[in-house]
C-alpha positions as CSV (number, residue, x, y, z in Angstrom):
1,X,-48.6,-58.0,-70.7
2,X,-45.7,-59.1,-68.4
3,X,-45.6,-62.4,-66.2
4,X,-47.3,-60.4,-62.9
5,X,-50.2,-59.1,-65.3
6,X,-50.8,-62.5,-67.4
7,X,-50.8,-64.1,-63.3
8,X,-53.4,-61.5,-62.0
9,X,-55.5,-62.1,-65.0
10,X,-55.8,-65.8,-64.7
11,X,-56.4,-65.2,-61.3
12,X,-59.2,-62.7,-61.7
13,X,-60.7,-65.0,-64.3
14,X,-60.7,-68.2,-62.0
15,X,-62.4,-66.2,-58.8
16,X,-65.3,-65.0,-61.8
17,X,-65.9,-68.2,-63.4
18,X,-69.5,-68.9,-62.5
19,X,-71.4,-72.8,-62.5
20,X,-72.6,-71.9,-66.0
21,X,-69.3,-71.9,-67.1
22,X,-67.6,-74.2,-65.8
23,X,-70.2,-76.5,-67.0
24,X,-70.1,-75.2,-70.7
25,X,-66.0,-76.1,-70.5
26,X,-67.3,-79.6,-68.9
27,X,-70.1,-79.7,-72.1
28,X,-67.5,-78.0,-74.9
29,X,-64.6,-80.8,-74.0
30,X,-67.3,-84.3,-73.7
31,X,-67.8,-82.4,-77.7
32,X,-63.9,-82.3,-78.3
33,X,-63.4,-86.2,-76.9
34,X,-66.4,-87.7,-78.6
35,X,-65.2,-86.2,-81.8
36,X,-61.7,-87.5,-80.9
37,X,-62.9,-90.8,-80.4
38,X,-65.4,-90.7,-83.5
39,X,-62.6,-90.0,-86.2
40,X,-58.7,-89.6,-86.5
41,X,-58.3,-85.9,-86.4
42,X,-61.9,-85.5,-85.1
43,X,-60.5,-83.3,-82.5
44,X,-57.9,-81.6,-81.2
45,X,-57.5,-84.1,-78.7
46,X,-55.8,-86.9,-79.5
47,X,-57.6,-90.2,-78.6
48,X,-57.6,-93.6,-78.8
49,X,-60.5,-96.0,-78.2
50,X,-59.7,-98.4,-75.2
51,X,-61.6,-102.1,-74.5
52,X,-62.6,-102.9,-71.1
53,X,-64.9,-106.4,-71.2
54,X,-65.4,-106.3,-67.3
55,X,-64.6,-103.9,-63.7
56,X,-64.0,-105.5,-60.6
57,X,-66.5,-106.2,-58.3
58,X,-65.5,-106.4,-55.1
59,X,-65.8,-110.4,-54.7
60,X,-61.5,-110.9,-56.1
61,X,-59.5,-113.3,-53.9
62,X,-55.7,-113.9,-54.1
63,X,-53.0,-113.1,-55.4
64,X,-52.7,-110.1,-58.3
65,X,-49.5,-108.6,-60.1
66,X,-49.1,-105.5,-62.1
67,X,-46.7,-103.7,-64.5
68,X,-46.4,-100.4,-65.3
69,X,-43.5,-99.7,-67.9
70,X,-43.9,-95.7,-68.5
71,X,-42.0,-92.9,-67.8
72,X,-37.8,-93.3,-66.3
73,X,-39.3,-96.3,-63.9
74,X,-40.7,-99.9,-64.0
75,X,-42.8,-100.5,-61.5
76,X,-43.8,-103.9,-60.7
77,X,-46.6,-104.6,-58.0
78,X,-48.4,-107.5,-55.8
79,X,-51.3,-107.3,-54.0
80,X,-53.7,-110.2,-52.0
81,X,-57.3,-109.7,-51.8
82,X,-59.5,-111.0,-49.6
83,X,-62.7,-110.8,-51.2
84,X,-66.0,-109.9,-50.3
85,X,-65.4,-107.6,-47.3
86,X,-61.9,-108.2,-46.7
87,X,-60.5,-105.6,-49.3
88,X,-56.3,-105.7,-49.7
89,X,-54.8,-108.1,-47.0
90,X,-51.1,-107.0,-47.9
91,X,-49.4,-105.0,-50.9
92,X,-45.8,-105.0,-52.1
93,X,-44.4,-102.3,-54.6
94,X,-41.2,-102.0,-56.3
95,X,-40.1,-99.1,-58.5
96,X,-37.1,-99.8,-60.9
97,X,-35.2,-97.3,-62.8
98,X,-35.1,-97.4,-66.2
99,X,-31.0,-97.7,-67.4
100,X,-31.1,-95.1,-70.2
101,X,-29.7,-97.6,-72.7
102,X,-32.8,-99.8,-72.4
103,X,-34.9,-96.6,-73.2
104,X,-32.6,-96.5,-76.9
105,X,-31.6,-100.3,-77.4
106,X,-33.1,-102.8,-78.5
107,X,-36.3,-104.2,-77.8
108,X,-35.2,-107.2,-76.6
109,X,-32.8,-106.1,-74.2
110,X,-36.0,-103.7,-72.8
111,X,-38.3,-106.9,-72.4
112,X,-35.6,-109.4,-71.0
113,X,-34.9,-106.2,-68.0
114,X,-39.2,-106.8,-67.6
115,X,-38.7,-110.3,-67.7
116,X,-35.9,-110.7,-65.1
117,X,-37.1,-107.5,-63.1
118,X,-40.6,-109.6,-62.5
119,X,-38.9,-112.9,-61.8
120,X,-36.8,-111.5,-59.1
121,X,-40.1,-110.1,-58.0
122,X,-42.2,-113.2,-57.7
123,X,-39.2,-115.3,-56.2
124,X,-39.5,-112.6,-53.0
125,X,-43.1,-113.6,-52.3
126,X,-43.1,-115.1,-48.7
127,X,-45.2,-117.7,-48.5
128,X,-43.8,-120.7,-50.1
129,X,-46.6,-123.4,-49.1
130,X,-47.9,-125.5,-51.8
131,X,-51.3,-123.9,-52.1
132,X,-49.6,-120.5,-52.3
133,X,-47.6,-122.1,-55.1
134,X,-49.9,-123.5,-56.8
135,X,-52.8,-121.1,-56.8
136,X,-53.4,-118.9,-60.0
137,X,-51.8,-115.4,-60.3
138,X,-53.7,-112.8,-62.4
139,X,-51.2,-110.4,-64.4
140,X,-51.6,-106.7,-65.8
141,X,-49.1,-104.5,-67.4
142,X,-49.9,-100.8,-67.8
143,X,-48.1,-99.9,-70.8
144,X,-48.2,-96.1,-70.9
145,X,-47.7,-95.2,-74.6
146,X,-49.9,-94.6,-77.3
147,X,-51.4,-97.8,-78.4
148,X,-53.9,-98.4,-81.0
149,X,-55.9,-101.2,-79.5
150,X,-57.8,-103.6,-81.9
151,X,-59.8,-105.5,-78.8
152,X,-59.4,-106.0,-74.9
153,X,-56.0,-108.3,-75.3
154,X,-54.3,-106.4,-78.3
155,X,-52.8,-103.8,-80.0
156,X,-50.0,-102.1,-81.8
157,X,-47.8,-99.2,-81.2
158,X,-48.5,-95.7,-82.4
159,X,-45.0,-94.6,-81.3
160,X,-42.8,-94.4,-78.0
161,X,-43.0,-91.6,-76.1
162,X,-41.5,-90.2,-72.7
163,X,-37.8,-90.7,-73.8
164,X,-38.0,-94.3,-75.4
165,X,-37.3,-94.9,-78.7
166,X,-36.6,-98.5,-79.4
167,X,-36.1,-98.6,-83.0
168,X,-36.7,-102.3,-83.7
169,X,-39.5,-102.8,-81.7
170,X,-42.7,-103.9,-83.1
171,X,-44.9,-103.9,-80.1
172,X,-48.2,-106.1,-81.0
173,X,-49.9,-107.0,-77.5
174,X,-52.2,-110.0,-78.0
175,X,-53.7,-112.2,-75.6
């Protein structure tokens, strides 16, 4: 079957699909992750399990940064909340390239470019006052490769992915 035929197919078969079926693929694939996340090679979907010991609320007040270290780009991010009611009073993202020896090198080249990239960050923030200064900052940092996570605050690296492969890296994340 040529490209044009294989398209009109998949088409056909998408304006056909009833409820019922789309509901058995919903069912069939909950099947597929639980036995993913029951078992190494449960499924064929790879899994890992993931901690979460609490969601926000609503209620968060100040100031909040997050990494996200994935991909060709670092992306480092501030945002104030207001609490109850007041939702985001101001947001700041960056997005950083990745220099393509970082992604190869060594892994302490890749975390000193984190480490100075944030810095450089948090000296921008615009309100120098003393409260602003001394009030506590909460940090995340998505790290978008397979990790094996032992409990909420750590982990250890399956293997890089998207391009990276720092050889000498022994990622553990621990709290």
């Amino acid at each position: 079957m040529g490209k044009v035929g294989f398209g009109v197919a998949v088409g056909c078969a998408v304006v056909a699909t009833s409820i019922g079926r789309l509901k058995q693929v919903v069912d069939a694939m909950a099947v597929e992750m639980h036995a993913g996340l029951a078992s190494d090679g449960g499924s064929k979907l790879k899994m890992l399990l993931t901690f979460i010991d609490n969601l926000p609320d609503g209620n968060e007040k100040g100031t909040y940064y997050a990494l996200d270290l994935g991909g060709t780009n670092f992306r480092v991010l501030r945002v104030r909340l207001g609490g109850r009611g007041s939702m985001i009073l101001s947001h700041q993202v960056e997005r950083h390239p990745i220099p393509q020896e970082l992604m190869s090198g060594t892994s302490e080249d890749l975390f000193d470019f984190i480490a100075r990239t944030l810095k450089q960050f948090v000296e921008q923030e615009d309100d120098d006052s003393e409260q602003k200064i001394k009030e506590k900052k909460e940090l995340g940092f998505t790290f978008s490769f397979p990790v094996r996570q032992m409990s909420v605050s750590s982990g250890i690296l399956v293997m890089w992915t998207q391009g990276f492969s720092v050889e000498d890296a022994v990622i553990v994340l621990h709290q």
